[in-house]
N, C-alpha and C positions, 0 to 999 in steps of 0.2 A: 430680653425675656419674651418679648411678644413673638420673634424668630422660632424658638423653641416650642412657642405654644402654639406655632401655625404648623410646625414640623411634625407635632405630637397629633394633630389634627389629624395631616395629609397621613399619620401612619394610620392611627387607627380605622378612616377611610377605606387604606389599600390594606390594609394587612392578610387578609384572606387572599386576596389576590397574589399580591408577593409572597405568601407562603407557600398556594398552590403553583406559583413560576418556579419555586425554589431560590428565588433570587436572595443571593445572601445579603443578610443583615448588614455587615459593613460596607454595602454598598447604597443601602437606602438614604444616606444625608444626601449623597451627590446627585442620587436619581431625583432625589427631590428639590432639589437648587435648579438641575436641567431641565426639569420638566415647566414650574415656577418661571424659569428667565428664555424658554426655548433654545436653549443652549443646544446646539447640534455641532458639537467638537470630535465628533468621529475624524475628518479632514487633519485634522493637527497630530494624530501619532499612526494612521495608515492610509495607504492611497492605492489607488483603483488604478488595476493593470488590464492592458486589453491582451487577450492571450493569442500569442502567433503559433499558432497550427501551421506545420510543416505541408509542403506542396500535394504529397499524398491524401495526407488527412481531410483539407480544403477541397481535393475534386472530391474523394468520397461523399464527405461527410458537410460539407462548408455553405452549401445550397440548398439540404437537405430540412424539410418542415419535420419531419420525426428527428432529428440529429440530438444526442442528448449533451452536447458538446457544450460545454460555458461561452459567452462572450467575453468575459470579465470575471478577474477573481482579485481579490481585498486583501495586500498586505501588511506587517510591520514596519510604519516607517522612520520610527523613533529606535531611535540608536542604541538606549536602554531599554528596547525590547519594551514588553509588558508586562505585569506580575498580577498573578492570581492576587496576590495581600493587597494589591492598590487599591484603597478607597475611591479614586475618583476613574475606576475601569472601569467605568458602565458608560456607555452611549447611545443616545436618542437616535433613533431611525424614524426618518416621515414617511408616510406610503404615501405616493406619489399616483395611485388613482385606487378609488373604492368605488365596487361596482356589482350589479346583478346581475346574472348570466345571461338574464332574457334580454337587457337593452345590452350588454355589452359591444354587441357590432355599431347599432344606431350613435355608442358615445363615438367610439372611434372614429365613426366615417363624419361624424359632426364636429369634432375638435383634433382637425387637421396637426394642433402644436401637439398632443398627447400621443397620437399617433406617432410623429416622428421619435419623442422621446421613447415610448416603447422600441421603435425599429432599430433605436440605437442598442436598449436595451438588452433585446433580442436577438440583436443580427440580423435583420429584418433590412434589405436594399430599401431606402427611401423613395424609388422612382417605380419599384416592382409593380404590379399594374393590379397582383390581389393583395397588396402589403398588409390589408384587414384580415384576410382570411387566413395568412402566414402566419401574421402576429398570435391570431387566436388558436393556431395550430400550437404555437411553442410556446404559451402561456403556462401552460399546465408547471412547467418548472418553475416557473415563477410566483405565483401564486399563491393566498393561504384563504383561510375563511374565520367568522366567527358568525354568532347568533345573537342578535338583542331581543329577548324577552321581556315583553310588556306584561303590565297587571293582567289584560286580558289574558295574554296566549294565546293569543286564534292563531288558524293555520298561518295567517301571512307574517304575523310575528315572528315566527319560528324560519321563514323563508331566509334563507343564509345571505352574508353580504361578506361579497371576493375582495381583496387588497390587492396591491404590489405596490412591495417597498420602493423606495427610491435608490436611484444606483447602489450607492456604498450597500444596504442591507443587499439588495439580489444579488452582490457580486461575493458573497459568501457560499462556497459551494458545499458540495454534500462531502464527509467523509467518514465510514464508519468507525474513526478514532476519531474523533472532532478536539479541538482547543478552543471552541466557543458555543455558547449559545445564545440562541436568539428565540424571543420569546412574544407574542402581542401582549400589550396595557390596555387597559381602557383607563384615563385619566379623568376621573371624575369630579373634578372641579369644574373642567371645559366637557365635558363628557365625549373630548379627543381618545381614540386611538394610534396609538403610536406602539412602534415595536423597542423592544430594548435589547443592548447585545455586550457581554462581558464573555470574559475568558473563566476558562476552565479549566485551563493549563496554561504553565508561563509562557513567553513566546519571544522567541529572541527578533531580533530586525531582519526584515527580509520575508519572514513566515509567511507564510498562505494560511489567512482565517479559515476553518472551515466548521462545517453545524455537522450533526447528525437529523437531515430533513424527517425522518422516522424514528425519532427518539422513543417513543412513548412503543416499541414493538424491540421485542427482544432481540438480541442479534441471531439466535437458532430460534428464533420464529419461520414458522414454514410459508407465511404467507409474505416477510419482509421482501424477497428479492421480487415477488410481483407488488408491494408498495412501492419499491423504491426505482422502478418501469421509468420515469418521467428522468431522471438524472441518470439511472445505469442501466444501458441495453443487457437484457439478460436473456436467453431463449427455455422456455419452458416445454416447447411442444411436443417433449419427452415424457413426463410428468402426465401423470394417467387425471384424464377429465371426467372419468364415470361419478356419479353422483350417488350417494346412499342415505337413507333417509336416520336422519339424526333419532336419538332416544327419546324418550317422552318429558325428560328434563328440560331438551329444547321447547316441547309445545307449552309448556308452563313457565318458563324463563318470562318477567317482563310481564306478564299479566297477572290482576289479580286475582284471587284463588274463586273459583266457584268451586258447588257443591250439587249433588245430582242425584236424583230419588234412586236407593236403592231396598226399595219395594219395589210392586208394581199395584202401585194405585191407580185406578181409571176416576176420572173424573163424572159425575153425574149423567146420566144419558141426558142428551136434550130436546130428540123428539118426541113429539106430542106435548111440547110446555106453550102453555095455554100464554103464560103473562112473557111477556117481550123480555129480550135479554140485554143485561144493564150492563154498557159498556166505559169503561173508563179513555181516555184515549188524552195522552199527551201532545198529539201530531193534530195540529190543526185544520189542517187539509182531510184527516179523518172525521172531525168536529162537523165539520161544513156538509160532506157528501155523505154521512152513513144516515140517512132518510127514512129508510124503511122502515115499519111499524113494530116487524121485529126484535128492534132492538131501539134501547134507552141509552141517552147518554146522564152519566153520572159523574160530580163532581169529586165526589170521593173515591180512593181507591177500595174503602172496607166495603164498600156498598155496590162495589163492580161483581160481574160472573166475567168478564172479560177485561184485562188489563192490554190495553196498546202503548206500550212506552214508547221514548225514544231517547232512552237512558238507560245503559247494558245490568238488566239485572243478573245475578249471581247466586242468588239462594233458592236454588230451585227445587232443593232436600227440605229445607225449611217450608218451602210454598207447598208439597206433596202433603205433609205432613200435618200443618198448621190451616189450610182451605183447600183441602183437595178435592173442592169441585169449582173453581178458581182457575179460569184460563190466562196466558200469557203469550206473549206472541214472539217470544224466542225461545230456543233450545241450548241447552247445558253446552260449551266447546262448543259454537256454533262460526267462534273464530277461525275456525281452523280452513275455510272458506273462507270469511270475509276476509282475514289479513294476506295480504300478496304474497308473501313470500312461504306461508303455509297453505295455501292455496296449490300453490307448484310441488310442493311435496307432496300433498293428498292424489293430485291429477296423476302425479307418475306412479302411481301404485297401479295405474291402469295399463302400464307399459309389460310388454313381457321380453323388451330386452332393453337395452340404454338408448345405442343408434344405428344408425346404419353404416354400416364399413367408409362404404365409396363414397354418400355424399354427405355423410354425417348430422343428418337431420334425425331429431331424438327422438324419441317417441314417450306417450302416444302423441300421435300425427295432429289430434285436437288443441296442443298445448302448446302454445309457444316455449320456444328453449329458453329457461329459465335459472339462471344461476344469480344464487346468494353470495352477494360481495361483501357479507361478515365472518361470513361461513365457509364459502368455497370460493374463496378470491383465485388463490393459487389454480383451481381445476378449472375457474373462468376463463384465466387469463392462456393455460394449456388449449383448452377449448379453442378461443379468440387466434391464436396462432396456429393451430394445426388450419382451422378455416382458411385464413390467412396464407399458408403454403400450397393447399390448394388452389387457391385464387377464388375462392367463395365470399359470397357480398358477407360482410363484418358493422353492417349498422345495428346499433343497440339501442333501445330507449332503456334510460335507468329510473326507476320509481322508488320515491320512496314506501317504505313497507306500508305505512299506515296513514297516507296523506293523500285525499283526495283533489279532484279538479284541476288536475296539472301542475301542482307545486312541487316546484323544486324539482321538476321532471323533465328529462333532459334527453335527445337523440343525438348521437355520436356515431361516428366509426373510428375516433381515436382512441386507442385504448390506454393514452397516457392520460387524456381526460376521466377515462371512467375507474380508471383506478382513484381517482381524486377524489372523486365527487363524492364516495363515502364518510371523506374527512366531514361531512354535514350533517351526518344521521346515517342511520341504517338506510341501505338499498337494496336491489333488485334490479341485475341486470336480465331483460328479456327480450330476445332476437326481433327487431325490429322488423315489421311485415314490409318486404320492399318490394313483392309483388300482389298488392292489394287488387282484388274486384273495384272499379271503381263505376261509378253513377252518373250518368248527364244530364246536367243540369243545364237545361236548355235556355232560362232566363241571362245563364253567366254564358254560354256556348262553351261548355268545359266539361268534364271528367273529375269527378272528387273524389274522396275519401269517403267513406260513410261507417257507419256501426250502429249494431241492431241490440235494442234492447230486449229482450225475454222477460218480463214476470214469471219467477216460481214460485209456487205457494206448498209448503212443506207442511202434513197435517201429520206424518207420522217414522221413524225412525227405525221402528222395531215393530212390524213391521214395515218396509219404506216403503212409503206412498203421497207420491209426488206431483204435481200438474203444473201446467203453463197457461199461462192468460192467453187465447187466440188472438188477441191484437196485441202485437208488439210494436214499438217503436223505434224512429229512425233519428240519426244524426248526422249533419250534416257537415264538411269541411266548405269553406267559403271560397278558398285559391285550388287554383287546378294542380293535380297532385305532379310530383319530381322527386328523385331523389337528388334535395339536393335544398341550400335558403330552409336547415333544420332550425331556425330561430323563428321562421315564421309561422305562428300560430294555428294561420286558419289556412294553411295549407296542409302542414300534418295531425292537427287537431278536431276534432270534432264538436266537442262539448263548448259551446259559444254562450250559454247561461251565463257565465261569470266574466266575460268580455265585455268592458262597456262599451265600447264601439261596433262590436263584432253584431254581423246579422246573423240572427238564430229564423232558419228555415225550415219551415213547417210542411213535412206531408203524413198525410194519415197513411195509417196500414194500405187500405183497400186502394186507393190513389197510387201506394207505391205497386202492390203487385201489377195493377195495368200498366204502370209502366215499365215494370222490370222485363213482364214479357216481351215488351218492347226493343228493349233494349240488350236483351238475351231470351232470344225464343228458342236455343238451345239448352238452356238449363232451368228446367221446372220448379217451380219454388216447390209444390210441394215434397220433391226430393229432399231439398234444402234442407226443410222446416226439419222431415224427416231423418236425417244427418244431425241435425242441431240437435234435437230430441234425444234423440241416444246419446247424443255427449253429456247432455247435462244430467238427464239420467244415469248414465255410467261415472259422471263426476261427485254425485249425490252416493251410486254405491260405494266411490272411494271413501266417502268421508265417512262409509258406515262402518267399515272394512274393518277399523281396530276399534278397542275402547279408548274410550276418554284417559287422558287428558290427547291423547291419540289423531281422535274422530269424535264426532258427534254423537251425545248420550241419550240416548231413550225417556224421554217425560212424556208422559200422555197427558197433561197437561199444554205442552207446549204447542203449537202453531206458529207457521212465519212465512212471513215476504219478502222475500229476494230477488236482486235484478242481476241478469245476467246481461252484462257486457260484451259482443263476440262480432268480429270482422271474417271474413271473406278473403283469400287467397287463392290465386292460381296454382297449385298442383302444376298443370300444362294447360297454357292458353290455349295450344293451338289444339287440343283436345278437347277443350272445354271441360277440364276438368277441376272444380273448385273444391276447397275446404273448408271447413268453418273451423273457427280459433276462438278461443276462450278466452277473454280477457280479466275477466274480474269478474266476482262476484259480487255487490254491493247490499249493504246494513241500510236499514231503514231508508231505504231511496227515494228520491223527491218523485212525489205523484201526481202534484200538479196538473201538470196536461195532460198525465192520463184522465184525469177527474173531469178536466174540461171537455176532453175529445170523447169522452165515456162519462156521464154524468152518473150513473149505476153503477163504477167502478169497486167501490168498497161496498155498496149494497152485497152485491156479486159476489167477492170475494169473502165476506162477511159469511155469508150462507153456506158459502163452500166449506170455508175450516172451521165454522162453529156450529151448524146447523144441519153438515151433511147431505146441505144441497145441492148436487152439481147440474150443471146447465153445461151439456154436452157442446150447443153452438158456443158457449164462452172459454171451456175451458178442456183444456187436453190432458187426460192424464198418462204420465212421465213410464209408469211400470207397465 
């Protein structure tokens, strides 16, 4: 009895789970007995064959790090076959290493025994002299992911953790008629992961198990033959890559719904108001620096003239309506900026054609080449190959849409990797800058990476009118730039805030232009600045361009602070001719050091978007 009442336990447990696997019913006594005694009897009714490729195939293909060719495929070894009816046709597969993509080389190159078992694996020569960098090249077929979400949920919770089964599970290959499937557990009594694999067609002796690796995508899905890039060589680069900007269902998909004054109420004039203005402020870096006599700080929100969240309000039809002499300091669809992958949409409204014939760089020239891997995987992946036939650099960073500080953020030039890495969340493939301006840093005797922050401060939509904080900020990379060691951090990365070990290197504005001219007395910043200026300003017109849910809506109400993120590229070195590149736009931005390196900083701006004061030396305006 007590068997039965531990059985009934373990169902109700897993039952969502085994429902959502689809794992049939008549197979749950046995998956529960194996899992309970670790029973891994996969070995006793099939066995693992290493597959002999003919002489041809072997030179082709046999040494080849992109080859999508099996080492090993799993068949029937039991004489009576298999039967979809058999209650005890379910078998436990162990993953054989769980890993995060950031240390993934450091595990390898530190556990010499897991290495080799991968190289067996994989087909990977155990004496080869990059066997680390082979191995992580032909992973991608190998591979799966999940996500453990904690009560929290912060960003790193949600940061994915990679698998590979152990032999028997990887040696089942892809086929889009499959007779099994295989599926990840999470067994929550050990709070083990473990894969499970039964049939789904009967199988006489001899058979080759095979999955379908992209089950969950229709077989006349347009996007399947570029998912399924990592197991079937398929060429695309017929397949038209031009980009069109999705219906306004996409800009509202996934968010949720705001609402946007359609009146037009103006909010209370403010000059000549005799008593200080009473500021609400969630952001405590505002708390600390906003000084001036001007303005009050207030505990309450009813008792504000100005609200500073930093928590996305929505009801900005209701705020028009209900205190409309009531400041706030975001705009209605203000996402359409802030989220990356609608960011790249908004930018190429500034384009007046897709690309260029011959070298296929997209336009506009401000905007890094940016394709949606939920969306336009297939014209990616056309994209990614025509580059590819030309012989054009193909390095990519993949971002997720809506995840800041480097999570889950990845630089590749595989493209069996970056078709993958969507199995983790939505991304955003965007052409990695591989010929960066870079910076000497004369303490390290090296050449960096850097990127320049911009403050904009947005006081109006309709009409648009925009400005720039005149001190912007810099960030620094730590390792001297390469294409090349994309795992290492502070050689492709900038932002060293959230590095515990990493040195975050400090120069102010005025510090860097002495030495930028130093270091390029050919290219005047204030060209630069000048160049930057119009980008961000013509980025701002894009996002004015449509209505809502579109673009950006009209509140006279609203005011906001935005950091614009943007790197430097050679155009032509030997020309000295640079670009500036857009990177992101960023939501409530950490101000910190601006506060510290500018103690006036929200005084300043403060004045600007509430008070209609501008200080010509603080602040440039965009129109």
């Amino acid at each position: 009895m007590d068997g039965i009442n531990k059985y009934n336990e373990f169902v109700a447990l897993h039952k969502s789970q085994l429902e959502t696997l689809a794992v049939p019913v008549h197979l749950w006594p046995a998956l529960y007995r194996k899992l309970t005694t670790e029973t891994f009897d996969a070995g006793e009714v099939l066995q693992l064959m290493l597959i002999d490729y003919d002489e041809d195939v072997d030179e082709e293909n046999g040494d080849d790090d992109d080859s999508t060719n099996p080492v090993f495929a799993l068949g029937v070894a039991r004489e009576e076959g298999i039967k979809v009816s058999d209650p005890l046709a379910v078998y436990l597969i162990d993953h054989c290493w769980t890993f995060r993509l950031n240390n993934a080389r450091q595990t390898l190159e530190e556990n010499p025994q897991l290495a080799d078992r991968l190289s067996a694996m994989t087909g990977v020569d155990l004496e080869h002299e990059q066997r680390v960098d082979k191995i992580l090249k032909r992973l991608w077929r190998y591979c799966h992911a999940y996500s453990i979400h904690h009560g929290g949920n912060s960003d790193e919770d949600r940061t994915p953790i990679w698998y590979v089964m152990d032999e028997i599970g990887s040696a089942v290959n892809h086929s889009d008629d499959p007779n099994f499937r295989v599926v990840p557990l999470l067994y929550l009594d050990t709070h083990t992961t473990y894969s499970i694999m039964f049939p789904i067609k009967d199988c006489e002796q001899n058979e080759l198990l095979t999955r379908d690796v992209v089950e969950y995508v229709a077989k006349d899905a347009p996007q399947r033959a570029a998912l399924l890039l990592p197991w079937v060589e398929e060429n695309l680069s017929g397949v038209s890559f031009l980009q069109a900007e999705p219906s306004a269902d996409y800009f509202t998909s996934g968010h949720i719904p705001e609402t946007y004054p359609k009146r037009n109420t103006n909010p209370l004039p403010v000059q000549g108001r005799c008593d200080a203005l009473k500021v609400y402020a969630e952001y405590e870096v505002v708390r600390q620096h906003l000084t001036d006599e001007k303005f009050l700080l207030v505990d309450a929100e009813e008792e504000a003239d100005v609200l500073w969240l930093t928590r996305h309000f929505k009801a900005f039809e209701e705020l028009s309506e209900q205190t409309p002499s009531k400041f706030i300091n975001q705009f209605p669809f203000e996402y359409v900026i802030t989220i990356k992958d609608l960011l790249s949409i908004v930018g190429r409204r500034a384009a007046k054609e897709h690309h260029d014939g011959v070298s296929l760089e997209t336009y506009p020239a401000w905007l890094p080449t940016t394709y949606n891997l939920s969306t336009e995987l297939t014209e990616f992946v056309a994209y990614y190959q025509a580059r590819a036939a030309k012989g054009l650099d193909n390095h990519w960073i993949i971002k997720p849409w809506n995840l800041a500080r480097g999570l889950d953020t990845h630089i590749t030039d595989n493209i069996k990797q970056i078709v993958r890495l969507p199995t983790t969340g939505p991304k955003i493939a965007q052409k990695y800058i591989e010929r960066p301006v870079l910076f000497r840093r004369t303490e390290l005797d090296c050449r960096v990476k850097f990127d320049i922050r911009y403050v904009i401060l947005l006081k109006s939509v309709q009409p648009l009118e925009s400005y720039v904080h005149r001190k912007f900020f810099l960030r620094f990379a730590n390792h001297p730039f390469s294409l090349d060691h994309f795992d290492d951090y502070e050689k492709h990365y900038t932002v060293m805030n959230y590095q515990e070990e990493a040195e975050l290197h400090h120069v102010k504005c005025d510090d860097f232009l002495t030495l930028w001219q130093q270091q390029y007395p050919d290219n005047n910043w204030t060209e630069i600045e000048q160049q930057i200026c119009d980008m961000l300003q013509e980025v701002l017109q894009c996002a004015c361009q449509e209505p809502p849910p579109c673009g950006l809506a009209s509140c006279p109400q609203s005011r906001a602070l935005y950091a614009a993120d943007i790197m430097l590229r050679w155009i032509d070195e030997e020309k000295k001719v640079m670009q500036p590149q857009l990177l992101e736009i960023n939501w409530t931005p950490d101000c910190k050091r601006a506060c510290d390196y500018y103690p006036n900083f929200f005084n300043d701006i403060f004045k600007l978007l509430f008070l209609d004061e501008n200080n010509d030396e603080i602040f440039r305006a965009l129109n």
